[in-house]
N, C-alpha and C positions, 0 to 999 in steps of 0.2 A: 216496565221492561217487557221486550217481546220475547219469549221464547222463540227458537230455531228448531226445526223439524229434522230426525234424527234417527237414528235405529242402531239393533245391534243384528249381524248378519251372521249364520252361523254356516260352518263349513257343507251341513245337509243342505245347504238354499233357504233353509228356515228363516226368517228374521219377524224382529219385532220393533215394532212404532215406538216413537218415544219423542223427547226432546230435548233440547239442550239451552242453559240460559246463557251460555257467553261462547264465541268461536272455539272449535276444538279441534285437537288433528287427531285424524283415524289413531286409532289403539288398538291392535293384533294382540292375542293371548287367547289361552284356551280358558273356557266360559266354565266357572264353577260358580258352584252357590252354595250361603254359607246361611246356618238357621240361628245364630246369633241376634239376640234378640238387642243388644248395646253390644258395646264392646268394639266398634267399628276405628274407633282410630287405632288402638292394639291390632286388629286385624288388615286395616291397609298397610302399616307400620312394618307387620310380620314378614322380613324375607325370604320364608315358603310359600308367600304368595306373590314372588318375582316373574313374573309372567304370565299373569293370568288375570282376567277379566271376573270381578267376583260382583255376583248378583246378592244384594241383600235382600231376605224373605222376610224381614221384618218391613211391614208398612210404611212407617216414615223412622227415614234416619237424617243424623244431623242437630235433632232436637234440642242435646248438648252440648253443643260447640266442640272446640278441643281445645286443647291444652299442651304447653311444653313437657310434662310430666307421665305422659302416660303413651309416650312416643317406647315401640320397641326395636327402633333401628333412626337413623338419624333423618331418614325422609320416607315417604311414600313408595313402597315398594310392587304396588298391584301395575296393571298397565290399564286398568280402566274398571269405573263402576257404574253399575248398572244397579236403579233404585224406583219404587211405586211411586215416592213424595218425597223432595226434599226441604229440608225445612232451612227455610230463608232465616229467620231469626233465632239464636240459640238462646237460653236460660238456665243457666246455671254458673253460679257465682265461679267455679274455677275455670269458666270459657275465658280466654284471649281470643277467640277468632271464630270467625263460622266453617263449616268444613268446606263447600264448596270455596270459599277463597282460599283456606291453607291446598285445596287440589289445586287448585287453577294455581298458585304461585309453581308450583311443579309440572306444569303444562298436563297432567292427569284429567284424562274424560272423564266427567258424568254424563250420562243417561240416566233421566228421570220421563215420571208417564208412562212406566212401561210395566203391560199386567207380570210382572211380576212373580204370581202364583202360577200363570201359562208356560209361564221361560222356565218353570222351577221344574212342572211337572216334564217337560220335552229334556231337558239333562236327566232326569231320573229312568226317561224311557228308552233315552238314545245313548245318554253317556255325555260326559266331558268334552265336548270339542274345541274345535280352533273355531276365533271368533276374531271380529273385530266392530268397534263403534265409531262410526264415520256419520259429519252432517249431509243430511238430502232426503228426499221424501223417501225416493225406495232407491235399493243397492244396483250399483252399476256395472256390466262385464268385466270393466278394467277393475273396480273393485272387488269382485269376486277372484278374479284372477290372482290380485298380490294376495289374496287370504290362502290363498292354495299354496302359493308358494311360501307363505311362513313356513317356521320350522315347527313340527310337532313335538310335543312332551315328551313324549318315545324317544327314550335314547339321547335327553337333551341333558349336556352337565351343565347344570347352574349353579350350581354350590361352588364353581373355580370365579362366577361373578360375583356372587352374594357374600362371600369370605372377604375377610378383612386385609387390608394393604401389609400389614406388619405386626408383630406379638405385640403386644400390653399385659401390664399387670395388675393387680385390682385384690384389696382385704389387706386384715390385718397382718404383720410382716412376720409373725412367727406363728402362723396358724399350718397347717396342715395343706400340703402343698398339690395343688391341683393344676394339670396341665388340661384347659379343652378345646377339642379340635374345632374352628367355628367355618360350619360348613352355609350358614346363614342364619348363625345363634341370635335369639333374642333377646335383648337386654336384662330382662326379669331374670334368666335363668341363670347369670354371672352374680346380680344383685341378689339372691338367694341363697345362693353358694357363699358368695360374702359375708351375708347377713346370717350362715353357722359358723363362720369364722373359718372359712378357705382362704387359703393368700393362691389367686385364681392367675394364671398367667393363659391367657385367651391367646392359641397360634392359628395360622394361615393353615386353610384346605390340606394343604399340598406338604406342608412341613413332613423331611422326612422322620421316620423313629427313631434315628440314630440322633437328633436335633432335640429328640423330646426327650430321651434318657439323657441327652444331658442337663437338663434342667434337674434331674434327679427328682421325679413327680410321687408322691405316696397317693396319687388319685388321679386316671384320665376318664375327662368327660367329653361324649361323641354329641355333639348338639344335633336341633334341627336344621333340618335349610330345604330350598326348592330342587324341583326335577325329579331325573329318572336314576334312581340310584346308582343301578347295573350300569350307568355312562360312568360315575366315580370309581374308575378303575385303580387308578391310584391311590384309594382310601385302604382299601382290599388289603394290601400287603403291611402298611405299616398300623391298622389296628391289630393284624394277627400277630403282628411280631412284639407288638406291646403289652396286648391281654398274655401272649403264652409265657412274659417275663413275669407274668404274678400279680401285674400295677390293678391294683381296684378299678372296676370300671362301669359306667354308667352310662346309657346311651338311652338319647330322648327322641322319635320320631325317626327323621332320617338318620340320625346317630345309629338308632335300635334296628332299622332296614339293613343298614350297612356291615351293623357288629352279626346278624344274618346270614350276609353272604360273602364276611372275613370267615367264617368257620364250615361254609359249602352250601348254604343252603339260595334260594331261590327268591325273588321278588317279581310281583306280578301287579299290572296294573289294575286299579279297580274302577269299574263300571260310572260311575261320578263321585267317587272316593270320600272320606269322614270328613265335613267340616260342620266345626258348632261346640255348643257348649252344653249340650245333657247327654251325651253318649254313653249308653249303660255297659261297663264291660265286667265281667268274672273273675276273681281271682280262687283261679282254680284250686288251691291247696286250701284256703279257709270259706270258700262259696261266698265270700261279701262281693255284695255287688257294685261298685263305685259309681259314680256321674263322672263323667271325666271331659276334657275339652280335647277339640281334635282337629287335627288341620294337616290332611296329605291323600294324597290320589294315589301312594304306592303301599303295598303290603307284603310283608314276608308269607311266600309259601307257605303252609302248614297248618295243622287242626291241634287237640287236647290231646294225640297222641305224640306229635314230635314234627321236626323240620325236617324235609326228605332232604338227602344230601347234607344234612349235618348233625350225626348222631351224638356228638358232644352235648348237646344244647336242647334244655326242655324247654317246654311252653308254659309260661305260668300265667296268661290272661286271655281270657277269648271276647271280643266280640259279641254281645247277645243279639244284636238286631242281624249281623250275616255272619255270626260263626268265622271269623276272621281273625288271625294272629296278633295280641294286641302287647304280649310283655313272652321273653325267652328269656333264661339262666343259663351260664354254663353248668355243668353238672359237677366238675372238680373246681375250676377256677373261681375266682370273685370277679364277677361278672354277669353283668346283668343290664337290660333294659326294658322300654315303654313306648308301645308306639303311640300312647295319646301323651299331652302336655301337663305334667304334676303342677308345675312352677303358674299356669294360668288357674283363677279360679271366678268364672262369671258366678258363682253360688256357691256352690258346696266346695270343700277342702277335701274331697274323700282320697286324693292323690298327694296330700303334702309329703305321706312316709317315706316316700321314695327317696326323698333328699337324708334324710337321718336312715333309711339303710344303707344308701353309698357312704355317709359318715362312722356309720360302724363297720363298713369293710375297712375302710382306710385306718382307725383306727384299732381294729384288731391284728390289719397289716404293722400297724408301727407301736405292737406290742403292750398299748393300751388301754384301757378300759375301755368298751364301747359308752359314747352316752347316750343319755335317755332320752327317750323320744317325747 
């Protein structure tokens, strides 16, 4: 097999060499990078990574093949990857497939050969940009051109793509009733919910609240999903009008962005934003310090004194690598969220509680004994 000659072009004029082993078509998204060292088909899979071009800093990926089982959406949701070495032959008894073939069946770019650590450190010093991976030795005006005219993260609602065509419902049929919004929810996080015994009825982005009280919910959950939160204008109105009826609620990533700025507060984009799986964050009222996994380019406003613009709402986790808002509470309601992922664990469980404290609001909402964690 001959490799093809390749690159990924960045909207500075930066780019980087590389190759490709089978025809590809250009792939626009903005160029993040994720320090995940396995975990790669959970994270193409993940749609908060709808739009974006993710560089893996891990050396060689692909090693384990993949698997129908450990899919968190039903296909490929990156728009290209960018990798040092990939590995042609998998090894590991639960592989069906090598991963560049499950890409290429989804017409998904690779880029491999390319230094990798170079690309990583140029997002860390420049930020996040819009990118694309196209075949040819070096990038051409007409292609620089359509990279410009993509559309930027800024301002971009993807959560109304990544959302689901229609409700379903999912868990046992008299458990403890959870309605959650799936703004580009990952599979794990319904199969957890389940697996405490939610009967989980998963709605559409855009459902209004009047839709959702009638399901008659003792629990809503704000998933994650992709983009610029502040474009889900729509989410705005019908989280405030649900939290202020009392409904226990729990918000994971973009969910906890969003529950943010339903109660006044701000979101701001980050420099090339948390992805990965050891992120050390605070929880400010007991000083344990978690591992946590993380995956988004937006953050709510705010420090360990409060969210400007919404003084309902304290902060109860920070950030230790940039001091950055990582968990809010309301301060009277049952209400609460996280901006890194509980329901992911590449190692340590130090975020599983979070699911058994939403099952003790819910359950002290409907008059019952909390259970044990």
């Amino acid at each position: 097999m001959t490799d093809r000659p390749a690159f990924v072009l960045l909207e500075d004029g930066t780019w980087y060499a590389g190759t490709t082993a089978r025809p590809i078509e250009a792939g626009y998204g903005e160029v993040v990078f994720t320090t995940n060292l396995s975990g790669y088909q959970e994270v193409f899979t993940d749609p908060s990574y709808l739009g974006q071009i993710v560089v893996m800093t891990a050396p060689m990926i692909g090693n384990y093949g993949v698997n129908p089982e450990d899919l968190e959406s039903g296909k490929p949701q990156v728009a290209g990857v960018v990798v040092r070495e990939l590995a042609r032959r998998p090894s590991n008894w639960r592989a069906t497939r090598s991963l560049d073939d499950w890409l290429a069946e989804y017409r998904i770019p690779v880029l491999e050969n390319v230094d990798t650590r170079r690309l990583t450190r140029h997002i860390r010093e420049r930020g996040a940009m819009r990118g694309v991976i196209a075949e040819g030795t070096e990038p051409t005006p007409q292609l620089t051109l359509r990279l410009m005219e993509s559309p930027s993260m800024d301002g971009l609602d993807l959560a109304s793509r990544a959302t689901v065509d229609g409700s379903y419902t999912e868990g046992p049929e008299h458990g403890p009733r959870v309605v959650a919004y799936d703004y580009g929810m990952k599979r794990n996080i319904v199969r957890m919910l389940t697996e405490a015994g939610c009967r989980v009825t998963v709605v559409p982005a855009n459902t209004p609240a009047a839709k959702v009280k009638e399901l008659q919910p003792q629990g809503l959950f704000l998933s994650n999903g992709p983009g610029d939160p502040a474009a889900i204008d729509y989410a705005r109105k019908n989280i405030r009008e649900l939290t202020d009826s009392g409904i226990p609620t729990f918000g994971i990533c973009l969910g906890h962005q969003l529950l943010g700025l339903a109660f006044g507060g701000q979101t701001i984009k980050l420099p090339y934003g948390h992805r990965g799986g050891n992120h050390p964050v605070r929880d400010l009222k007991t000083g344990q310090v978690l591992i946590t996994s993380q995956n988004h380019g937006f953050a709510v406003q705010g420090d360990e004194t409060g969210v400007p613009g919404a003084p309902e709402l304290e902060v109860t986790h920070l950030n230790l690598n940039d001091r950055t808002v990582e968990g809010i509470r309301h301060k009277a309601l049952p209400v609460f969220a996280v901006q890194y992922h509980p329901e992911a664990s590449p190692g340590p469980h130090d975020a599983y509680p979070h699911f058994q404290e939403f099952l003790r609001l819910i359950h002290a909402g409907r008059g019952a004994s909390a259970p044990s964690s």
